[in-house]
C-alpha positions as CSV (number, residue, x, y, z in Angstrom):
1,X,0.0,0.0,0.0
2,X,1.6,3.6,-0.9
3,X,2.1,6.4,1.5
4,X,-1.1,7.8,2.8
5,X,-1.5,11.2,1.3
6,X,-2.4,14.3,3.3
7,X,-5.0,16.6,1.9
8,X,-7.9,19.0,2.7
9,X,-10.7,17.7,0.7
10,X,-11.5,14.4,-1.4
11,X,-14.5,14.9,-3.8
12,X,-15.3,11.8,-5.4
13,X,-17.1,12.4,-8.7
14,X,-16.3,14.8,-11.2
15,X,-19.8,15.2,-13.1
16,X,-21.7,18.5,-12.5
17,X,-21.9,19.2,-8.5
18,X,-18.4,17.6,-7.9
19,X,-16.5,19.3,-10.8
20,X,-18.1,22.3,-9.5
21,X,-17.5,22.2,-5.4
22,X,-13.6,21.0,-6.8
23,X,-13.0,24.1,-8.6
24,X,-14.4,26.5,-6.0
25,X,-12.5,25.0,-3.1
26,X,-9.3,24.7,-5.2
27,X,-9.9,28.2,-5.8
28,X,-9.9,28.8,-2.4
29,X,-6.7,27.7,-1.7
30,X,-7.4,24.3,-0.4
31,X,-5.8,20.9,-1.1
32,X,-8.4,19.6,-3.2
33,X,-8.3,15.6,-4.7
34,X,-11.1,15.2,-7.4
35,X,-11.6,11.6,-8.1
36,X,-13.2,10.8,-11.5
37,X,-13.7,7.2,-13.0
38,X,-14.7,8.0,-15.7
39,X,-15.3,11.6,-18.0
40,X,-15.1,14.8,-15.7
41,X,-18.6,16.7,-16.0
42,X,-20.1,13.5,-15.9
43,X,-23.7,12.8,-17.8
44,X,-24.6,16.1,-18.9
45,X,-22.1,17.4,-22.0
46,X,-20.5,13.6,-23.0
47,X,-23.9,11.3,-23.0
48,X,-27.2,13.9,-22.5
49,X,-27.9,17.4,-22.3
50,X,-25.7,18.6,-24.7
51,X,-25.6,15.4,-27.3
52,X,-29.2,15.1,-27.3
53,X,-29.6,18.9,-28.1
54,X,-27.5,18.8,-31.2
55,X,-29.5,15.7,-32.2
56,X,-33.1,17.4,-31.1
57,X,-31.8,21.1,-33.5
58,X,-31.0,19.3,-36.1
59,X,-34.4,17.4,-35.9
60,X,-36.2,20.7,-35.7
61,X,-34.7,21.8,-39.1
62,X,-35.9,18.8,-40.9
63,X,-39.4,19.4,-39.5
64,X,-39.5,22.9,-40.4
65,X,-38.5,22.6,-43.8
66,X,-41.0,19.9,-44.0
67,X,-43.6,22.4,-43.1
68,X,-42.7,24.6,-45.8
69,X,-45.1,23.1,-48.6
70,X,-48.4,24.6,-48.6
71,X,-47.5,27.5,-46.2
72,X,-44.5,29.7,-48.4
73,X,-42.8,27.6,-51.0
74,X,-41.8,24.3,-51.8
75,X,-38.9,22.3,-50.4
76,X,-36.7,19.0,-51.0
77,X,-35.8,17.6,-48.0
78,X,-32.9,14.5,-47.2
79,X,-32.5,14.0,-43.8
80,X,-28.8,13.2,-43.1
81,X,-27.4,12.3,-40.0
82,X,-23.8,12.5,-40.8
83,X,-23.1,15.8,-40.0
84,X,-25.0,15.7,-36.3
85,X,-23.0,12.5,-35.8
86,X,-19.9,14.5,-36.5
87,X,-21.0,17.4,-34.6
88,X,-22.0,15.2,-31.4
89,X,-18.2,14.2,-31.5
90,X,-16.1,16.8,-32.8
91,X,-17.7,19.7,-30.9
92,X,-19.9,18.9,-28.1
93,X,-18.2,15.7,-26.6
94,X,-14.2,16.0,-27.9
95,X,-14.9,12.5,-28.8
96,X,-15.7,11.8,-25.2
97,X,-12.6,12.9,-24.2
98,X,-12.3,15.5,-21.3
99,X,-8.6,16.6,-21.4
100,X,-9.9,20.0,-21.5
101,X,-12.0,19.3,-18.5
102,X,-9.1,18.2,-16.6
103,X,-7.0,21.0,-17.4
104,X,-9.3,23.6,-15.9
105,X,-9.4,21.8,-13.1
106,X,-5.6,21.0,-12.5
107,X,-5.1,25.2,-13.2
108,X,-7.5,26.0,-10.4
109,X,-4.7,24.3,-8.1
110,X,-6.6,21.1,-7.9
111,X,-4.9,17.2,-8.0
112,X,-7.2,15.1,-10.4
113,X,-7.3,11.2,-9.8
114,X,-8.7,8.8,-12.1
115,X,-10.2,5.5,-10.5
116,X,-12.7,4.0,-8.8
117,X,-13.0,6.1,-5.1
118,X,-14.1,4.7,-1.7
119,X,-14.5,5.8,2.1
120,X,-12.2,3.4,3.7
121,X,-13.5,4.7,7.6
122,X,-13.2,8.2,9.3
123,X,-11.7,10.8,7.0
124,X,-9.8,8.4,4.6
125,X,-10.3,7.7,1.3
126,X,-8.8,4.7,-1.0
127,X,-8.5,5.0,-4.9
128,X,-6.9,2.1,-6.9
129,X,-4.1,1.6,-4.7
130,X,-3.8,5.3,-3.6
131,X,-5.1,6.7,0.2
132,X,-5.6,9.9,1.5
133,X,-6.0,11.1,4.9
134,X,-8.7,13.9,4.6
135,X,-8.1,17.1,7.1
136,X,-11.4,19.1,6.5
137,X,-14.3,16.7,4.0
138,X,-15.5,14.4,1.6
139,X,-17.8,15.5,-0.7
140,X,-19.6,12.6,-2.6
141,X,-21.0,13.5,-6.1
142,X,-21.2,10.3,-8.4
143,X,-24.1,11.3,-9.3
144,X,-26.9,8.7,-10.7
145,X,-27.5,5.3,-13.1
146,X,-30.3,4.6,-15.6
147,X,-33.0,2.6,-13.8
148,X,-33.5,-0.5,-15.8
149,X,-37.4,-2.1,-15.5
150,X,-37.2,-5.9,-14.5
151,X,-39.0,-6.9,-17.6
152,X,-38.5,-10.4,-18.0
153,X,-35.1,-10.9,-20.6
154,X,-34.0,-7.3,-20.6
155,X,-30.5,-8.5,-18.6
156,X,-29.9,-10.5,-21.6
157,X,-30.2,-8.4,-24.6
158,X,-28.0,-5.6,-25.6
159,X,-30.2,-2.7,-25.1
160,X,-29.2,0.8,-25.5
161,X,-29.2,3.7,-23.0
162,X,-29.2,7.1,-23.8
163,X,-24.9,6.4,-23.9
164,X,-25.7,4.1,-26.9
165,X,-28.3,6.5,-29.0
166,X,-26.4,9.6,-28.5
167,X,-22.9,8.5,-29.5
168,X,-24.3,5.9,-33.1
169,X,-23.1,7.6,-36.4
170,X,-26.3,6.3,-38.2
171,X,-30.2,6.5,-37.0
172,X,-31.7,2.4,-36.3
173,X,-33.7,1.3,-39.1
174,X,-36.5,0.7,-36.5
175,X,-36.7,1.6,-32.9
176,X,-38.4,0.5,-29.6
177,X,-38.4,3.3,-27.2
178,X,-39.4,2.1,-23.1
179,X,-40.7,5.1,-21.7
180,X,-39.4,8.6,-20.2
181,X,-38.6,12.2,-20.7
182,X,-35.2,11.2,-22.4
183,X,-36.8,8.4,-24.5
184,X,-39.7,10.2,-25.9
185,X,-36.8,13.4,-26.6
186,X,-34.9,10.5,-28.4
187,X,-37.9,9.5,-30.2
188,X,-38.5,12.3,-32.0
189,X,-35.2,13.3,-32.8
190,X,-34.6,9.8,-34.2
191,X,-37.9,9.6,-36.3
192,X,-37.5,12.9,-38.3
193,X,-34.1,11.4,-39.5
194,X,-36.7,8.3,-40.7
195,X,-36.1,5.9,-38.1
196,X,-39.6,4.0,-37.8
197,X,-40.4,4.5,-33.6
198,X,-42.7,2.9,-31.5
199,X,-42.5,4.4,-27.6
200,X,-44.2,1.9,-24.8
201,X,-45.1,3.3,-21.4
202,X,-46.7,1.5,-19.0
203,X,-48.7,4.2,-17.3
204,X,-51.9,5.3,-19.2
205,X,-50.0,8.5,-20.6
206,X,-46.8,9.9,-21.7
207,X,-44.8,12.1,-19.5
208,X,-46.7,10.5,-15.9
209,X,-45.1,13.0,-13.7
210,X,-46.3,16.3,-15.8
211,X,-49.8,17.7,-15.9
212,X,-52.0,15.1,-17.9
213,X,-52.4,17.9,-20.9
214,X,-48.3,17.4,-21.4
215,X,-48.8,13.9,-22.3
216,X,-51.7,13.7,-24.3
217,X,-50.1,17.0,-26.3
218,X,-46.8,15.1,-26.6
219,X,-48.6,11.8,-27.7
220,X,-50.8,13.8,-30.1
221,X,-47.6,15.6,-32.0
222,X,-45.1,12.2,-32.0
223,X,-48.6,10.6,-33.4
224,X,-48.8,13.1,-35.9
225,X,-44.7,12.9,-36.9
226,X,-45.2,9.3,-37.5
227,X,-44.4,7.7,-34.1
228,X,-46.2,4.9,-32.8
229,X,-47.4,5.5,-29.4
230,X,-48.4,2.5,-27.0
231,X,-49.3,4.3,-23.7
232,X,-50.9,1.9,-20.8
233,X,-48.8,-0.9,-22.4
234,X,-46.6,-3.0,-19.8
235,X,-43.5,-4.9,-21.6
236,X,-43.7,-8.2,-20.4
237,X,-40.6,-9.7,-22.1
238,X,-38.4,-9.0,-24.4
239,X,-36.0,-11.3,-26.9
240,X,-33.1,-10.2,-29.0
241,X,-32.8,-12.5,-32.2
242,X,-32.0,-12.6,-36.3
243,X,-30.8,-8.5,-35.0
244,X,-34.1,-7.5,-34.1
245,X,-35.7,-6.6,-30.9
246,X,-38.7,-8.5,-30.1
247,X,-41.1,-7.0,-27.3
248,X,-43.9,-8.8,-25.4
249,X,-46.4,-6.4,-23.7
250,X,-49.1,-7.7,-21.6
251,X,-52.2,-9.2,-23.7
252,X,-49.9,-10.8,-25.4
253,X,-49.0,-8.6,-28.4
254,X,-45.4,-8.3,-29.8
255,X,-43.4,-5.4,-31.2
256,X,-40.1,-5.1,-33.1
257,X,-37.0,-3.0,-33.5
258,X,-33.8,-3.0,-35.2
259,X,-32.4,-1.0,-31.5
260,X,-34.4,-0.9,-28.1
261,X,-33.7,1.7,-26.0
262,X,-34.5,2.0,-22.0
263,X,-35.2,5.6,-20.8
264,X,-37.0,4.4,-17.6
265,X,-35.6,6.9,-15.3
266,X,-32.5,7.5,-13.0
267,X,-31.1,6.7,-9.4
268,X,-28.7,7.3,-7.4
269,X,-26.0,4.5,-6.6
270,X,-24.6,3.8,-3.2
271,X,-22.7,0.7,-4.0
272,X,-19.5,0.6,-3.9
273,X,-18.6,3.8,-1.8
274,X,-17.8,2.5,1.5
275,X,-20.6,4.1,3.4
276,X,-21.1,1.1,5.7
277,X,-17.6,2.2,6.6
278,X,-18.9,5.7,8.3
279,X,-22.1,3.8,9.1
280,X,-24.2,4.8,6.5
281,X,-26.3,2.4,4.7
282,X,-24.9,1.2,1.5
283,X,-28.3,-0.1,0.3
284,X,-30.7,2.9,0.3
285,X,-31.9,4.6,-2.5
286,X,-30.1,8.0,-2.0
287,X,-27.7,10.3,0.3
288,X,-29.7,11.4,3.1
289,X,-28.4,14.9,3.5
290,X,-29.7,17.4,6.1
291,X,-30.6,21.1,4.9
292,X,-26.9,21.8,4.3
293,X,-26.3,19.0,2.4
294,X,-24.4,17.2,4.9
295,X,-24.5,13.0,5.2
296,X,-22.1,12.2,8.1
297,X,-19.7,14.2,10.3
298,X,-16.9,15.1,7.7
299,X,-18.8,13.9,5.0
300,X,-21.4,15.8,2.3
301,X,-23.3,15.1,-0.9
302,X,-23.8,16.7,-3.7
303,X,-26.1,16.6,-6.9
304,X,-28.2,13.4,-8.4
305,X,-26.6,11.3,-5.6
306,X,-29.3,12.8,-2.9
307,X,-32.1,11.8,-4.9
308,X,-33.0,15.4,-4.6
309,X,-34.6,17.6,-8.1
310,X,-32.0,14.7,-10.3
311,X,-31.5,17.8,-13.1
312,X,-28.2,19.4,-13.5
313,X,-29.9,23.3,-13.9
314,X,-31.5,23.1,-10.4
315,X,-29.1,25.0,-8.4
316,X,-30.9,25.0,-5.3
317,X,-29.2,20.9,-4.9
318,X,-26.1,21.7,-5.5
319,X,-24.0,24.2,-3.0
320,X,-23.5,27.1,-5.4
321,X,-24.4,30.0,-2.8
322,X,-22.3,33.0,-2.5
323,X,-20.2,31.6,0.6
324,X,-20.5,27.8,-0.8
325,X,-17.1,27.2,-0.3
326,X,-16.8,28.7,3.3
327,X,-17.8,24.8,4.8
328,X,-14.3,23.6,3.8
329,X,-12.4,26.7,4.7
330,X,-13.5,26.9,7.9
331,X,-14.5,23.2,8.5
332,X,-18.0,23.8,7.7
333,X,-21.1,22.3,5.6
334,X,-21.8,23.9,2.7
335,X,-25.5,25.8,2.1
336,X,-27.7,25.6,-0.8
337,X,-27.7,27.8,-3.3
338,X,-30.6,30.4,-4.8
339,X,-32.9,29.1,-7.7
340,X,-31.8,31.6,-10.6
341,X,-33.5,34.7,-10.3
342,X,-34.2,34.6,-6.9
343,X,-33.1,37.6,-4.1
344,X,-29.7,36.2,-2.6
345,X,-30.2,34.6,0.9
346,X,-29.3,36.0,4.0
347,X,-25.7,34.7,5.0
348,X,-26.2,32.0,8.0
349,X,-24.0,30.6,10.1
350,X,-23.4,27.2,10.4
351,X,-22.7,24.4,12.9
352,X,-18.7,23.5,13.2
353,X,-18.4,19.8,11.3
């Protein structure tokens, strides 16, 4: 085992809230270890937001010049998905490579470590081989995983994720969509480049969380774009065979598709981090942080992780207040932040860590 290593503060997770607690302490002065395993700023610009939007613009072009006929001219239109492709890796996602990422970081005055982090007790973290002693915090950011239905089969078929449908270089043939914000986003951006879509959900209408209008307005547009919509239809199975996706839903009807992809949600994943070693619970399904965002003594979250508002523009989950970074310098929790355009909060004290 190497030397333990001395330092202020061990952020494990790099994505949105992590990169962004790192950089301020670092800022600050402090000795500040970010720990990534794998792209630093995490789901957002390499896999979602940013990705998805290049796919969804150039999707909105296609259906606006399609609209053209009958209303002030006539157009020609061939979809070609090349150039998005090209665009999703040359300029949003450095062909998922976040050198540039890590640079910013490392100029701040912060050490960036690559691996696989865990709480090994008290104020100590391990990484691959490497252990650090941690003076003031740890701030655990790693952020969420999709949430993949138990349909019966699923485990054994290569389905895609939003990872998989963001980063193809040519649209499915045919696709089966399972449900969600993200899916039904991916949906339409896939269709109007002439992939043939049909979207399952289980609950009786698109979009279960929004006002019931959203859904039916939602179904009633993808409807009229050419999507198949299946709403109130529970996937009770699915096979993968001859390259096609075959899907069960209950009454026992079957659809196919060249590419299934899963957009069932997000949660946040405990395992692994060594929070049974601090006496947290390893096994539930978030952080439990108090109102400053605190888990343990020496120990806070940050972002998706506390299963708190899981979408990287809510500020008010992620410690991004004026004097946000004032836990760490002077051994205390960090606050929430304001909601964008709201009056800036009264500074508080807070309880020594």
């Amino acid at each position: 085992m190497a030397r333990e290593q001395e330092v202020d503060v061990v952020v494990i997770g790099m994505g949105v809230g992590g990169e962004h607690v790192a950089e301020r302490l670092a800022e600050e002065g402090l000795d500040v270890v970010g720990v990534e395993a794998e792209l630093v700023g995490g789901e957002c610009p390499y896999w979602a937001c940013i990705p998805s939007k290049v796919m969804i613009r150039a999707g909105n072009l296609l259906a606006e010049a399609r609209r053209v006929p009958g209303m002030d001219g006539e157009t020609q239109v061939h979809a070609d998905f090349a150039p998005v492709a090209a665009r999703i890796r040359d300029e949003a996602t450095d062909n998922w490579d976040d050198q540039v990422a890590v640079d910013r970081f490392t100029r701040k005055g912060g050490h960036f470590v690559r691996g696989r982090a865990r709480l090994a007790g008290s104020g100590r973290v391990e990484v691959d081989g490497q252990s650090f002693a941690v003076r003031r915090g740890v701030v655990l950011a790693t952020g969420s995983r999709p949430q993949i239905p138990p349909v019966p089969g699923l485990a054994d078929v290569p389905y895609w994720t939003n990872r998989q449908a963001v980063s193809v270089k040519e649209p499915p043939a045919s696709l089966l969509v399972l449900g969600g914000a993200i899916g039904v986003e991916l949906a339409q951006g896939f269709s109007r480049f002439g992939t043939a879509v049909t979207v399952v959900e289980a609950i009786e209408r698109l979009l279960p969380a929004e006002e019931p209008e959203a859904g039916e307005l939602l179904a009633e547009v993808l409807q009229g774009e050419g999507v198949t919509v299946r709403a109130g239809a529970r996937a009770t199975g699915v096979r993968h065979a001859d390259d096609m996706f075959r899907l069960t839903l209950d009454g026992g009807e079957e659809v196919t598709g060249q590419r299934l992809l899963v957009a069932t949600g997000r949660r946040p994943d405990l395992s692994g981090l060594g929070l049974d070693t601090i006496g947290l619970d390893p096994t539930a399904r978030a952080l439990d942080v108090d109102g400053q965002m605190r888990a343990a003594h020496g120990v806070w979250g940050a972002g998706d992780l506390t299963g708190r508002r899981l979408f990287t523009h809510w500020r008010c989950t992620r410690p991004r207040s004026p004097y946000a970074t004032s836990w760490a310098c002077r051994a205390r929790p960090p606050t929430a932040g304001p909601c964008p355009g709201s009056p800036s909060p009264t500074p508080r004290s807070a309880p020594s860590a």
